[in-house]
Backbone as a chain_set.jsonl record, in Angstrom:
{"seq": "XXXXXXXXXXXXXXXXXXXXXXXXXXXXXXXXXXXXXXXXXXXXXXXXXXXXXXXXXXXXXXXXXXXXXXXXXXXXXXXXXXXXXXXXXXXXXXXXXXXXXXXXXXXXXXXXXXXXXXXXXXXXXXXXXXXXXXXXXXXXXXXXXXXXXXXXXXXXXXXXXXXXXXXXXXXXXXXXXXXXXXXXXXXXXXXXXXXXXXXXXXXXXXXXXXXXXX", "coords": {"N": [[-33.952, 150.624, 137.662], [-33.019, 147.63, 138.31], [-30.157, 146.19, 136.758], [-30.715, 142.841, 135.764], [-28.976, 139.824, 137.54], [-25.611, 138.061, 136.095], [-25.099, 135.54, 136.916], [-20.857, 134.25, 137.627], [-19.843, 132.121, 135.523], [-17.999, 129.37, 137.067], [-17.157, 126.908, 136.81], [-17.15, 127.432, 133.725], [-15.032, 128.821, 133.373], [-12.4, 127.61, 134.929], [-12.298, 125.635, 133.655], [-11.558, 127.249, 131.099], [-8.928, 128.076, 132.014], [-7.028, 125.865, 132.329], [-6.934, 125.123, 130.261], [-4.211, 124.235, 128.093], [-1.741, 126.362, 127.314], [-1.581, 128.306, 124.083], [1.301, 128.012, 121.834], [4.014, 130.342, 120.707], [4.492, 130.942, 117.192], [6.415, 128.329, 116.197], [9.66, 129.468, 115.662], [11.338, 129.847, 112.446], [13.804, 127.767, 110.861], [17.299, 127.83, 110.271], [17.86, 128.559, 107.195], [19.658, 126.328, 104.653], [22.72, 125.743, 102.846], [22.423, 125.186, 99.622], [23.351, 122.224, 97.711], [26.071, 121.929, 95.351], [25.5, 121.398, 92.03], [26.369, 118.349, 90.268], [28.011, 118.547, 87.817], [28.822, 121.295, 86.63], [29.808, 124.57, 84.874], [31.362, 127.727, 85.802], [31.321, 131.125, 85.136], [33.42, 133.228, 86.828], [34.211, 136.177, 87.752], [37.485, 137.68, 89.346], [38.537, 139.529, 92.015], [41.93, 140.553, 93.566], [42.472, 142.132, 95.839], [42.414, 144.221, 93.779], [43.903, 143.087, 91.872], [42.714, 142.092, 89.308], [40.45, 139.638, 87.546], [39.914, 136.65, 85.146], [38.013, 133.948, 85.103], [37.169, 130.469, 84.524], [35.488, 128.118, 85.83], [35.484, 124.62, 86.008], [33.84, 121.862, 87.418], [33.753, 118.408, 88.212], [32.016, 116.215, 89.86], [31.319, 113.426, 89.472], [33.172, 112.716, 87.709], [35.679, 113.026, 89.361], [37.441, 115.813, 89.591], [38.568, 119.231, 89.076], [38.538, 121.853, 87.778], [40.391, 125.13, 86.721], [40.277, 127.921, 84.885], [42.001, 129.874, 84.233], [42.839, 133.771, 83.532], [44.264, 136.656, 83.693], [44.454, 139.832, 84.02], [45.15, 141.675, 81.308], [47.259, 139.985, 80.943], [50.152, 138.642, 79.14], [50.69, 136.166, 79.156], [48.45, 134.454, 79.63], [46.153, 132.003, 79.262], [46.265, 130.286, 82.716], [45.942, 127.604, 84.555], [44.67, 125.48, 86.69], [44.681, 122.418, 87.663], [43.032, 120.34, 89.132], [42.281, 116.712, 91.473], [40.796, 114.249, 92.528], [42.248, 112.57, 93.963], [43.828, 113.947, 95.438], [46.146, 115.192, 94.043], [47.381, 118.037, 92.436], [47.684, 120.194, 89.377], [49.726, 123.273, 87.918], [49.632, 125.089, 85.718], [51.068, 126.944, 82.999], [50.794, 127.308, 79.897], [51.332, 128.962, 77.868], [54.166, 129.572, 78.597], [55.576, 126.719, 79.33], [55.461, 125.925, 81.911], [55.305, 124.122, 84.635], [53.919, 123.252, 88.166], [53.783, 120.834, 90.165], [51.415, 119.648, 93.043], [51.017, 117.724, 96.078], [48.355, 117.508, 97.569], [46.977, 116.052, 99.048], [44.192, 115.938, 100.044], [41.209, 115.544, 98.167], [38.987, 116.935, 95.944], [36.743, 119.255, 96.295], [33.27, 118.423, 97.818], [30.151, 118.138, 96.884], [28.644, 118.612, 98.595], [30.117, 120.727, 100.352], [29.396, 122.601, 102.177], [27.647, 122.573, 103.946], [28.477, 121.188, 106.358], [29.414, 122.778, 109.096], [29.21, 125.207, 108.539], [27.989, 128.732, 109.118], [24.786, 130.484, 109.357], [24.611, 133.69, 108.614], [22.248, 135.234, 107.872], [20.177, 136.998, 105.727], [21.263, 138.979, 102.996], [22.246, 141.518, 100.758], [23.932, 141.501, 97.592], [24.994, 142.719, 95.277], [22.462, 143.649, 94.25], [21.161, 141.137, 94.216], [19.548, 139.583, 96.328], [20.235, 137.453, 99.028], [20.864, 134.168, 100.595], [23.476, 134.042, 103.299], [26.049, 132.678, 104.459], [28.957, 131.607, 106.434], [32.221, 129.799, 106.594], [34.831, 128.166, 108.554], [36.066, 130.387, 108.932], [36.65, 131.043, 107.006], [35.841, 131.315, 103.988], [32.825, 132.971, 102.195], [29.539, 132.839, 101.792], [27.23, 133.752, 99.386], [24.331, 132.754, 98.64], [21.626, 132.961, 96.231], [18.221, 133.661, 97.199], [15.979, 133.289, 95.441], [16.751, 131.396, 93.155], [18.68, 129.863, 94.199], [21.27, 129.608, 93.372], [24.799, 130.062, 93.285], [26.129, 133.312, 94.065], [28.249, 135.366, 95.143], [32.053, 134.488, 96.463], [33.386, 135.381, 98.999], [36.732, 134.797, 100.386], [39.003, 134.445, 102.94], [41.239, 135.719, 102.716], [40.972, 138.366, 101.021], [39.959, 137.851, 98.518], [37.523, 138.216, 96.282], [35.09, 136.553, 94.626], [32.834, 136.694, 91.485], [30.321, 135.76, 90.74], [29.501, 135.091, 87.484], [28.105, 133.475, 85.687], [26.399, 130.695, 85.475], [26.353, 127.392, 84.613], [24.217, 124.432, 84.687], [25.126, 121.001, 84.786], [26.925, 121.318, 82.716], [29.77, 119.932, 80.869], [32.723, 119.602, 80.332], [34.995, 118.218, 77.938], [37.052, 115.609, 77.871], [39.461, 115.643, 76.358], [40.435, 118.467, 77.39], [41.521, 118.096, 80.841], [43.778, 116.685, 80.661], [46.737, 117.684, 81.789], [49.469, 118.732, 80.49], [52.632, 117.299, 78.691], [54.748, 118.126, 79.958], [54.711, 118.07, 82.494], [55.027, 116.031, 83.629], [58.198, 115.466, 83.225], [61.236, 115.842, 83.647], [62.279, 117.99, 82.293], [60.342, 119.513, 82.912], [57.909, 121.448, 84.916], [58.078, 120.972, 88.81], [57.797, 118.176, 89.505], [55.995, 115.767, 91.942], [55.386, 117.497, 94.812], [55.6, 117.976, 98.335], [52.679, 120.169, 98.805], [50.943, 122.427, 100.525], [48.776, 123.947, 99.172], [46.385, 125.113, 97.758], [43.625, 125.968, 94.889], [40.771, 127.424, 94.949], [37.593, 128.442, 93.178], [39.539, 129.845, 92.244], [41.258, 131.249, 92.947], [44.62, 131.097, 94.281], [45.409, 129.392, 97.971], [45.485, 128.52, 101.072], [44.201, 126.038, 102.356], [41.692, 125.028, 104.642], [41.738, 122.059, 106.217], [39.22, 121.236, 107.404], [37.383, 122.789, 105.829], [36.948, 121.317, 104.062]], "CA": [[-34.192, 149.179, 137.67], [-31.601, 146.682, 139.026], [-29.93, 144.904, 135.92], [-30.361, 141.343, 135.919], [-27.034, 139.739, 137.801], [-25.71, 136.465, 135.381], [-23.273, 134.693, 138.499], [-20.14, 133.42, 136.888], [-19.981, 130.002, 135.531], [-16.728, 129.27, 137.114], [-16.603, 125.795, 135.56], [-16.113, 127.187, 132.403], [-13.296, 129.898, 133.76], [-11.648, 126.951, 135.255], [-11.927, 125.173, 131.95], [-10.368, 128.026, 130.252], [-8.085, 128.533, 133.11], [-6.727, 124.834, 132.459], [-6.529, 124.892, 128.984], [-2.75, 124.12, 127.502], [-1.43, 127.81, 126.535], [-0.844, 127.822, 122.768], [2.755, 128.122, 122.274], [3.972, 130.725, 119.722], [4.487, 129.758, 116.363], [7.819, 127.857, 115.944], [10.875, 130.253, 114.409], [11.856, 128.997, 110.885], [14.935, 126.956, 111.228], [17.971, 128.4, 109.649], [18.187, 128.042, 105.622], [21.389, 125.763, 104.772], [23.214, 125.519, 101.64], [22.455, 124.486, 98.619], [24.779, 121.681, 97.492], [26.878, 122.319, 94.037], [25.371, 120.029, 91.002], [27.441, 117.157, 90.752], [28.638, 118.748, 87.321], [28.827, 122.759, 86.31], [30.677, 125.425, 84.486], [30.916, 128.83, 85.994], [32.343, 132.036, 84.707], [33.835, 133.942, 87.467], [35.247, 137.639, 88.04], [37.872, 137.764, 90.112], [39.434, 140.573, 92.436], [41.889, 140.467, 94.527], [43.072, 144.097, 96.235], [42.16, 145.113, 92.603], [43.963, 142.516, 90.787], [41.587, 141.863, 88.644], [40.922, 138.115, 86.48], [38.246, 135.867, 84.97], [38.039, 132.193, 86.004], [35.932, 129.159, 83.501], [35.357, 126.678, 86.508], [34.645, 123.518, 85.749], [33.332, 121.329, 88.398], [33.332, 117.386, 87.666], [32.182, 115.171, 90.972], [31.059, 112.125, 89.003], [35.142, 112.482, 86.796], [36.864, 113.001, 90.314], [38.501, 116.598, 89.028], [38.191, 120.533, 89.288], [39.632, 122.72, 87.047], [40.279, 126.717, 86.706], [41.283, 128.468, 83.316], [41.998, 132.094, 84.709], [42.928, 135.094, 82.792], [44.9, 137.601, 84.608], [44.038, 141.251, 83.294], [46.41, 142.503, 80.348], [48.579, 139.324, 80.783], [50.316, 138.252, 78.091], [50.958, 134.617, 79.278], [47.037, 134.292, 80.177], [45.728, 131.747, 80.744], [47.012, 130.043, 83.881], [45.757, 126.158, 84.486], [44.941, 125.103, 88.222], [44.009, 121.633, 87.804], [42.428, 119.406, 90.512], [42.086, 115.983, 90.832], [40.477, 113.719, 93.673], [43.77, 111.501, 94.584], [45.013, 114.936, 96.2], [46.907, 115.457, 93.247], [47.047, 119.098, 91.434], [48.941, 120.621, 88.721], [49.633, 124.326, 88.172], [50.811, 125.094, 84.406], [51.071, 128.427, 82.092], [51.071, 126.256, 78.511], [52.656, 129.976, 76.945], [54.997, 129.937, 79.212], [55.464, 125.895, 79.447], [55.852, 126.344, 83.059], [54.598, 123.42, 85.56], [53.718, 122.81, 89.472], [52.556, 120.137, 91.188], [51.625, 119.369, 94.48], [50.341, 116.137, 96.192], [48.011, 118.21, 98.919], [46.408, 115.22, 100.58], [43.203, 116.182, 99.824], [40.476, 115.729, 97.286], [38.273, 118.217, 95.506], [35.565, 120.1, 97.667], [32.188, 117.342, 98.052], [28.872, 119.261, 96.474], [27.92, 119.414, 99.974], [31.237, 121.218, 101.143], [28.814, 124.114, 102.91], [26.63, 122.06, 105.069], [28.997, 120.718, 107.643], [29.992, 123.503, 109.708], [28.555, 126.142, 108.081], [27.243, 129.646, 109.623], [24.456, 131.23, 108.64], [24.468, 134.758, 108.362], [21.145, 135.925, 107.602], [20.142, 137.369, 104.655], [21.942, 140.448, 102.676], [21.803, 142.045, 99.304], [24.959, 141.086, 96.944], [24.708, 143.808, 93.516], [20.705, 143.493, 93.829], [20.602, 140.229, 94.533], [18.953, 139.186, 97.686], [21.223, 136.48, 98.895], [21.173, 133.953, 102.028], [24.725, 133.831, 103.666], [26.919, 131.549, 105.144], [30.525, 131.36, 106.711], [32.574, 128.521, 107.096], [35.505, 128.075, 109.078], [36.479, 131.635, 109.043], [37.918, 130.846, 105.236], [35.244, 131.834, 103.215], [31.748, 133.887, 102.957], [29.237, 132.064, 100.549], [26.358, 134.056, 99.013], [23.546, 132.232, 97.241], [20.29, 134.114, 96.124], [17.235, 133.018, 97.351], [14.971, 132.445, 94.428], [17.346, 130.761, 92.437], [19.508, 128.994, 94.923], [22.505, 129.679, 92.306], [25.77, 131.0, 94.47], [26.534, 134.927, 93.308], [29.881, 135.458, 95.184], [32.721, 134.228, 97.701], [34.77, 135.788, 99.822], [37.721, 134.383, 100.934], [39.519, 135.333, 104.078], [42.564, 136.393, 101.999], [40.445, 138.933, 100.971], [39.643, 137.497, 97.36], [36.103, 138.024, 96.201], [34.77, 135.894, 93.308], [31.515, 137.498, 91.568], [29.844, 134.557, 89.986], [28.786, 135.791, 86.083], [27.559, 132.993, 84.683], [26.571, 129.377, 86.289], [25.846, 126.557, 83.857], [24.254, 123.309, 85.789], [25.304, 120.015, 83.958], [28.227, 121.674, 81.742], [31.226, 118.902, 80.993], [34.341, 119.888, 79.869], [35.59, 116.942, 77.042], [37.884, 114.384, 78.811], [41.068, 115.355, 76.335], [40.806, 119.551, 78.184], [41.445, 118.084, 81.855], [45.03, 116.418, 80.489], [47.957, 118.165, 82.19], [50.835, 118.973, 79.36], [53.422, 116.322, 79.035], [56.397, 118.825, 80.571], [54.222, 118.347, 84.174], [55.82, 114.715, 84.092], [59.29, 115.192, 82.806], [62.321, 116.775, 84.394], [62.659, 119.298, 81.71], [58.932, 120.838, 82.782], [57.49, 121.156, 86.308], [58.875, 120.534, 89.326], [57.462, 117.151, 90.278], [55.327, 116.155, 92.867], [55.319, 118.113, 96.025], [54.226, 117.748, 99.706], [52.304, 121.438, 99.306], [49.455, 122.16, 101.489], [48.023, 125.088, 98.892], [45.817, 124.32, 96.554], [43.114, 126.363, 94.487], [39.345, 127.269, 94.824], [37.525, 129.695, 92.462], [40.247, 131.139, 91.358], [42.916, 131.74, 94.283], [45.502, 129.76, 95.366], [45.015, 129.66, 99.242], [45.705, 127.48, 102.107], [42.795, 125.379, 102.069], [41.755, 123.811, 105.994], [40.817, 120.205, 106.321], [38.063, 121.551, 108.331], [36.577, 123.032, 104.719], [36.809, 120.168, 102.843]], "C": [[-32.84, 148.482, 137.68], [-31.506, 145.951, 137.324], [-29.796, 143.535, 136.008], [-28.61, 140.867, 135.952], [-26.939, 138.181, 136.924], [-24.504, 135.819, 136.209], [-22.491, 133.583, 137.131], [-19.783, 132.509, 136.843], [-18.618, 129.82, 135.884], [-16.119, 128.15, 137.117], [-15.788, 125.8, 134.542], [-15.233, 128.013, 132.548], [-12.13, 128.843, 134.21], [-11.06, 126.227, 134.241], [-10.833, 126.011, 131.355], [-8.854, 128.117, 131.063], [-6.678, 126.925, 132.696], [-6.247, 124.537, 131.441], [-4.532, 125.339, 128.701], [-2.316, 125.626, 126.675], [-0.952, 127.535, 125.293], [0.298, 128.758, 122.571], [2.883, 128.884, 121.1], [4.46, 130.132, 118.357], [6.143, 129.904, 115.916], [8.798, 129.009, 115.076], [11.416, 129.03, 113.365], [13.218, 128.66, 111.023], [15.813, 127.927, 109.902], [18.215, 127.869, 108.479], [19.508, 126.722, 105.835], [21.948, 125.81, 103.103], [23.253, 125.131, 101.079], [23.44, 124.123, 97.895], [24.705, 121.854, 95.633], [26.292, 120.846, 93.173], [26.266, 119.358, 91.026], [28.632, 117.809, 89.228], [28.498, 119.985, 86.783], [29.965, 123.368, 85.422], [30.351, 126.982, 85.161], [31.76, 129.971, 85.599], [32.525, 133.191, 86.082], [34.415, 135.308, 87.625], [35.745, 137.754, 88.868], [38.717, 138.836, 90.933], [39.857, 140.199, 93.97], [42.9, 141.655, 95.072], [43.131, 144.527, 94.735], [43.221, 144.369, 91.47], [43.168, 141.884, 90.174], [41.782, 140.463, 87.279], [39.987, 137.747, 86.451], [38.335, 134.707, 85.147], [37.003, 131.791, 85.194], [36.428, 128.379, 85.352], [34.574, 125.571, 86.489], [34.7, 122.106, 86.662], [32.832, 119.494, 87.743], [33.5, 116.398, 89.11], [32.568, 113.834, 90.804], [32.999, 111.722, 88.519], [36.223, 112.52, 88.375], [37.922, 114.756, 89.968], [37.89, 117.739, 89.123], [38.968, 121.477, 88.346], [39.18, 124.278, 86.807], [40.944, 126.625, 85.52], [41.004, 130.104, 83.906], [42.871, 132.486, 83.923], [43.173, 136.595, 83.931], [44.605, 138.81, 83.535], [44.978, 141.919, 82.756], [47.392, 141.209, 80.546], [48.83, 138.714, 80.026], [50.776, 136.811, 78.272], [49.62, 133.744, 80.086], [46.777, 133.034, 78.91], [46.595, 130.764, 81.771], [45.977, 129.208, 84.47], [45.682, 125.948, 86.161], [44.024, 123.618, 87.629], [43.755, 120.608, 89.095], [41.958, 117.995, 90.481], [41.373, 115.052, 92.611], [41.362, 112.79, 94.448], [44.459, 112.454, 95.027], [46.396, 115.327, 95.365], [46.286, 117.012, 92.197], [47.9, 119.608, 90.786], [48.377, 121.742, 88.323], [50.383, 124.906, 86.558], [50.093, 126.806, 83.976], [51.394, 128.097, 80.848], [51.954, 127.949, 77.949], [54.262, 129.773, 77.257], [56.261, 128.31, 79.333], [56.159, 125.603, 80.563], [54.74, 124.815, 83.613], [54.898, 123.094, 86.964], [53.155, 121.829, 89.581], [52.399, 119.849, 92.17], [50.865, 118.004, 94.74], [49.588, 117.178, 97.906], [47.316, 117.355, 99.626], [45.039, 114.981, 100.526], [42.348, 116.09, 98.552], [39.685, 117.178, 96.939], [37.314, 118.363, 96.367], [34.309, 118.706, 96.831], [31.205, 118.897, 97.262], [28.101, 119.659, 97.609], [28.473, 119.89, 100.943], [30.397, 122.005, 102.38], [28.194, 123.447, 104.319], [27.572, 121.53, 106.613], [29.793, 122.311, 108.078], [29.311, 125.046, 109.253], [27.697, 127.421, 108.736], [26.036, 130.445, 109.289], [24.184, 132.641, 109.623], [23.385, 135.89, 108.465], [21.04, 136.39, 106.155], [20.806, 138.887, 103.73], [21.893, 140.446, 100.991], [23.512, 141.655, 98.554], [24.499, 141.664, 95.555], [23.499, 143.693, 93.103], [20.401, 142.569, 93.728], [20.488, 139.648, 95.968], [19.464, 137.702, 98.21], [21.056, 135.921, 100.454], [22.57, 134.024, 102.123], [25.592, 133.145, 104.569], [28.589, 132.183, 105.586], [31.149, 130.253, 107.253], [33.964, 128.738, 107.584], [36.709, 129.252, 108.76], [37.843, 131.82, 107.789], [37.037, 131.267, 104.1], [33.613, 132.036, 103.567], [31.104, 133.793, 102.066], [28.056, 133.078, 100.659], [25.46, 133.256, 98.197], [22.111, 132.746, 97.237], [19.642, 132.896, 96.7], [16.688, 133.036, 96.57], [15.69, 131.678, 93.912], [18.108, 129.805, 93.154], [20.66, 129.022, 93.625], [23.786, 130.426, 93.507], [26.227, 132.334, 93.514], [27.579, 135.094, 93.864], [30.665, 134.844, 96.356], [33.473, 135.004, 98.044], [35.606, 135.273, 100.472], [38.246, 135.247, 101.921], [40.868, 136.126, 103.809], [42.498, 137.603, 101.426], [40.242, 138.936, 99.032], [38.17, 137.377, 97.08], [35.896, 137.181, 94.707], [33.342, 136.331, 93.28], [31.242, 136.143, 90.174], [28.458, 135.614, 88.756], [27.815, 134.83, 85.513], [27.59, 131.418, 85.819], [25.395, 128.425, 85.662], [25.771, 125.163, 84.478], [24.099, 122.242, 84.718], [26.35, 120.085, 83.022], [29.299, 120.518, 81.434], [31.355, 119.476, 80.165], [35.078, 118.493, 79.251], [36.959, 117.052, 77.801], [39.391, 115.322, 78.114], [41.451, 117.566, 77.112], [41.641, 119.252, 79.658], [42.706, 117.633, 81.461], [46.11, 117.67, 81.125], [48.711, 118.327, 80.951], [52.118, 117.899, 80.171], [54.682, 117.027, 80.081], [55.811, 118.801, 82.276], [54.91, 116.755, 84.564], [56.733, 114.566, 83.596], [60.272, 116.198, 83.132], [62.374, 117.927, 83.744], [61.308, 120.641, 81.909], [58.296, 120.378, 84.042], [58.511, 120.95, 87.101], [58.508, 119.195, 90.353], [56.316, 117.02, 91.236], [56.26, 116.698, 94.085], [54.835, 117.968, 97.14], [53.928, 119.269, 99.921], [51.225, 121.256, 100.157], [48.685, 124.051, 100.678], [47.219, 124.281, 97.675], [44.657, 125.766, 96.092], [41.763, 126.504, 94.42], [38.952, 128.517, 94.139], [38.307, 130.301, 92.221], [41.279, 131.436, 91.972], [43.579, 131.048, 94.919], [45.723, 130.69, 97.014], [45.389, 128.503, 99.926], [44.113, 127.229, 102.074], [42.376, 123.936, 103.9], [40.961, 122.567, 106.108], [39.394, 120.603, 106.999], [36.727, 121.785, 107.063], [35.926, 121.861, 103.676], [36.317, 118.868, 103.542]], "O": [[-31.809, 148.828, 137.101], [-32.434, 145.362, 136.771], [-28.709, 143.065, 136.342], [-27.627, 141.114, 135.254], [-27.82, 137.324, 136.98], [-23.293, 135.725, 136.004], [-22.92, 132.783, 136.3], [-19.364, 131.856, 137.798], [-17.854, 130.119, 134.966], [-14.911, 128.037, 137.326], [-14.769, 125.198, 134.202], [-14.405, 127.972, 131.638], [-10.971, 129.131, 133.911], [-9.874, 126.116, 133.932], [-9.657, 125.714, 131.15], [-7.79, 128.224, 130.454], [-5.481, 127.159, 132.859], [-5.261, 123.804, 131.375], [-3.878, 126.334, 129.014], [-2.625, 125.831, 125.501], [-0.055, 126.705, 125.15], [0.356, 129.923, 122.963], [2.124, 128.522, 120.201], [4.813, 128.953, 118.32], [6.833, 130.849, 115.535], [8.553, 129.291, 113.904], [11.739, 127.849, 113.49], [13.868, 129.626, 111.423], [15.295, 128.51, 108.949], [18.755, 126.763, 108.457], [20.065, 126.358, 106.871], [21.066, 125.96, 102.258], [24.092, 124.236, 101.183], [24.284, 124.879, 97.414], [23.723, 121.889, 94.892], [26.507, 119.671, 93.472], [27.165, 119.631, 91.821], [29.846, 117.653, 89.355], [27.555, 119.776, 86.02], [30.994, 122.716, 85.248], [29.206, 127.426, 85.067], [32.974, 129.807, 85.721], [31.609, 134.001, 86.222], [35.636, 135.164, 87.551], [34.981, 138.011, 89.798], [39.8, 139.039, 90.384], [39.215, 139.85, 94.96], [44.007, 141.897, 94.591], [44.057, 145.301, 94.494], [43.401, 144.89, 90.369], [42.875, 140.813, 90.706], [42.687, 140.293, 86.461], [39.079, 138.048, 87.225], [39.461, 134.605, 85.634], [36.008, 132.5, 85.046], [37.567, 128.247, 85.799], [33.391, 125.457, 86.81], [35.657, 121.346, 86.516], [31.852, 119.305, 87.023], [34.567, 115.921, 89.494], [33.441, 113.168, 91.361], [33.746, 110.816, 88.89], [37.369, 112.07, 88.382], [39.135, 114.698, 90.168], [36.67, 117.665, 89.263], [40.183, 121.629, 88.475], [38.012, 124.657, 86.717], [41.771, 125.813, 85.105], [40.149, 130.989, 83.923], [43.733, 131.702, 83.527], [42.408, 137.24, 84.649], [44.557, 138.606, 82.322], [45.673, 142.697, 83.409], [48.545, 141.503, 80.229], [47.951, 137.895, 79.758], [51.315, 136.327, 77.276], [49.703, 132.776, 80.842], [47.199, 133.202, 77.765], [47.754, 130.557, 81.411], [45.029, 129.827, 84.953], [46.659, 126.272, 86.837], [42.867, 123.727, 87.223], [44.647, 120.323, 89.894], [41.195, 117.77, 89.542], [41.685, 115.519, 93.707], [41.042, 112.346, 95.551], [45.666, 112.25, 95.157], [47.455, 115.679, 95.884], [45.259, 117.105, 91.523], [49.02, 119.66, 91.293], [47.156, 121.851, 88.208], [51.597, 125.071, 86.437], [49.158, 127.485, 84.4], [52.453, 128.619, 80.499], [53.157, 127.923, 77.689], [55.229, 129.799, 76.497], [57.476, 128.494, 79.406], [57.284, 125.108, 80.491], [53.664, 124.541, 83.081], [56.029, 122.66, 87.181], [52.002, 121.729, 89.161], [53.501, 119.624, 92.67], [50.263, 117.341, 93.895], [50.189, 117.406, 98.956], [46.962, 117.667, 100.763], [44.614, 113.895, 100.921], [42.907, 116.712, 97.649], [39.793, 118.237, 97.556], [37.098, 117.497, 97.215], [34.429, 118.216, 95.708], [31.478, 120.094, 97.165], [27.271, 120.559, 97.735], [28.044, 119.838, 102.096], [30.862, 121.942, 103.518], [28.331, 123.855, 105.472], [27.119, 121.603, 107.755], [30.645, 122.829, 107.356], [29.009, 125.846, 110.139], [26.522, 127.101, 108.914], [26.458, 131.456, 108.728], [23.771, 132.734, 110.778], [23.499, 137.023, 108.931], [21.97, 136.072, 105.414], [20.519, 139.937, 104.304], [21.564, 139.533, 100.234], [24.34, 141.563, 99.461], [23.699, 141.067, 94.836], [23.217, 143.628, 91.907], [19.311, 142.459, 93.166], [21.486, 139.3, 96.6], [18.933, 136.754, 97.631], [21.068, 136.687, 101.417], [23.118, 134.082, 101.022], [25.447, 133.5, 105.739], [29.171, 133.101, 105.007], [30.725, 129.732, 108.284], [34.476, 129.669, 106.964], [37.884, 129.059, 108.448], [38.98, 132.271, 107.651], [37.68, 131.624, 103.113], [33.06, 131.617, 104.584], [31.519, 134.44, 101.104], [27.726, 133.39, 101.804], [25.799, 133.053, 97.031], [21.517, 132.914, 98.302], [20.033, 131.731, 96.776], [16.426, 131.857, 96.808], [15.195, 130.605, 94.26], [18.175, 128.725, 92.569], [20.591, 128.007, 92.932], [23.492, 131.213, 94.407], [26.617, 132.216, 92.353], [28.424, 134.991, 92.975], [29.969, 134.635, 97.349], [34.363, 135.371, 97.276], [35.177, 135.2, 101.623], [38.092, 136.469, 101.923], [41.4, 136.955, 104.547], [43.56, 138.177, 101.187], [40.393, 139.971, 98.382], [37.563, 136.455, 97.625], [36.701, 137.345, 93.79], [32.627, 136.432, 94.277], [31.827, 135.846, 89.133], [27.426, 136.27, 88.902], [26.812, 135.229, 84.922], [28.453, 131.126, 86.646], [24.184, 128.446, 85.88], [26.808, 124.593, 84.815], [23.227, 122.343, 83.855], [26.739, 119.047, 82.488], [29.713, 120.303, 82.573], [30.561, 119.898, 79.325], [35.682, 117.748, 80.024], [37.656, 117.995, 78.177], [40.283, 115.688, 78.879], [42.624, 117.905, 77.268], [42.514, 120.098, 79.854], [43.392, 118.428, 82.103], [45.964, 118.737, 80.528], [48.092, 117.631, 80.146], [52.447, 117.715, 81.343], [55.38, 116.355, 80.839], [56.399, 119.423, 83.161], [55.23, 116.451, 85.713], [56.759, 113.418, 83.153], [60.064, 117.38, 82.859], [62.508, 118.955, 84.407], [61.178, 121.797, 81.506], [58.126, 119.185, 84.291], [59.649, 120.762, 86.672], [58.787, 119.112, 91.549], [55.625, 118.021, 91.424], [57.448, 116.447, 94.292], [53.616, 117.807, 97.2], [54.519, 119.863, 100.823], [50.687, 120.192, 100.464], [48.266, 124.999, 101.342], [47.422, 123.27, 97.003], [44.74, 126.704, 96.885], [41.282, 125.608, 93.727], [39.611, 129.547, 94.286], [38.07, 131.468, 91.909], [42.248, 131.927, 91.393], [43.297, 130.438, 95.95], [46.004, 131.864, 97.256], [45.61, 127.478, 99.281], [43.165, 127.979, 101.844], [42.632, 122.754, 104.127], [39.755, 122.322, 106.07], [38.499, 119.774, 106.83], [35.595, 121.305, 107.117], [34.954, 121.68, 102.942], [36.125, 117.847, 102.881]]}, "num_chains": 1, "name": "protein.A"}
């Protein structure tokens, strides 16, 4: 017995035929970097070719100022003062030692949203078991910050300085009379004045620092 023939509706093939192809579904736009509270403390570990040091950084947008207290490993004139200030003014002291630098670099302290302009991302990678997006910025440093937490875990600098972020306290201030310079940074007998340098200090390493970063 002949199977019943059902002739094709080629209305609705044309229909389908006509229909707008659905387009696959959009790729997820690349993370970006979460910008730095406006005020923090972070405790740092620092190595660099295995000199090894700890870094307090304390991060003040709202005060205009940046400051490092590093600790060089076994040194007996630890610690060692990088202060930062937003008038492109920084001073460089060793209070044991009553040793002072300063420079006039031109530049203010890094913005909380240093990362976002220019910024590469990376993709994602593991950093000591933490699952970390990654960034690179103007082939000067190599920012890790986890993904659940959005906290940053380490930098790499192109100098080949890694900073392994221990501890990162959001809202921290550092009382007004810590950020003072020592009087010998403004008097002939201590420091050597201002300077036209072009180095200045981030996490922990004095580095050439490119307008491009900041």
């Amino acid at each position: 017995m002949t199977p019943p023939h059902h002739p094709v509706n080629f209305a609705v093939l044309l229909l389908f035929l006509c229909l707008p192809a659905v387009p696959p579904a959009a790729a997820a736009a690349d993370p970006t970097p979460t910008p730095w509270p406006p005020q923090f403390h972070a405790t740092l570990v620092m190595d660099y070719h295995g000199n090894m040091s700890v870094a307090d950084l304390w991060y003040d947008w709202p005060g205009g100022r940046n400051l490092h207290v590093i600790r060089y490993q076994l040194a007996a004139d630890a610690p060692y003062y990088d202060n930062e200030w937003n008038n492109g003014t920084s001073f460089f002291y060793t209070p044991a030692l009553r040793t002072c630098r300063s420079a006039a670099v031109g530049v203010g302290i890094l913005r909380p949203d240093w990362l976002r302009p220019g910024a590469v991302y990376l993709g994602r990678r593991d950093a000591g078991g933490f699952d970390c997006h990654v960034w690179a910025k103007a082939d000067f440093i190599t920012y890790y910050e986890d993904v659940n937490t959005k906290r940053p875990v380490k930098w790499v600098f192109y100098t080949g300085r890694t900073a392994y972020v221990m501890s990162f306290e959001v809202g921290a201030v550092l009382e007004d009379a810590a950020w003072q310079a020592p009087e010998y940074c403004f008097t002939n007998n201590g420091g050597l004045g201002l300077a036209d340098e072009t180095t200045t200090t981030i996490a922990g390493g004095s580095s050439f620092v490119p307008r491009s970063v900041l």
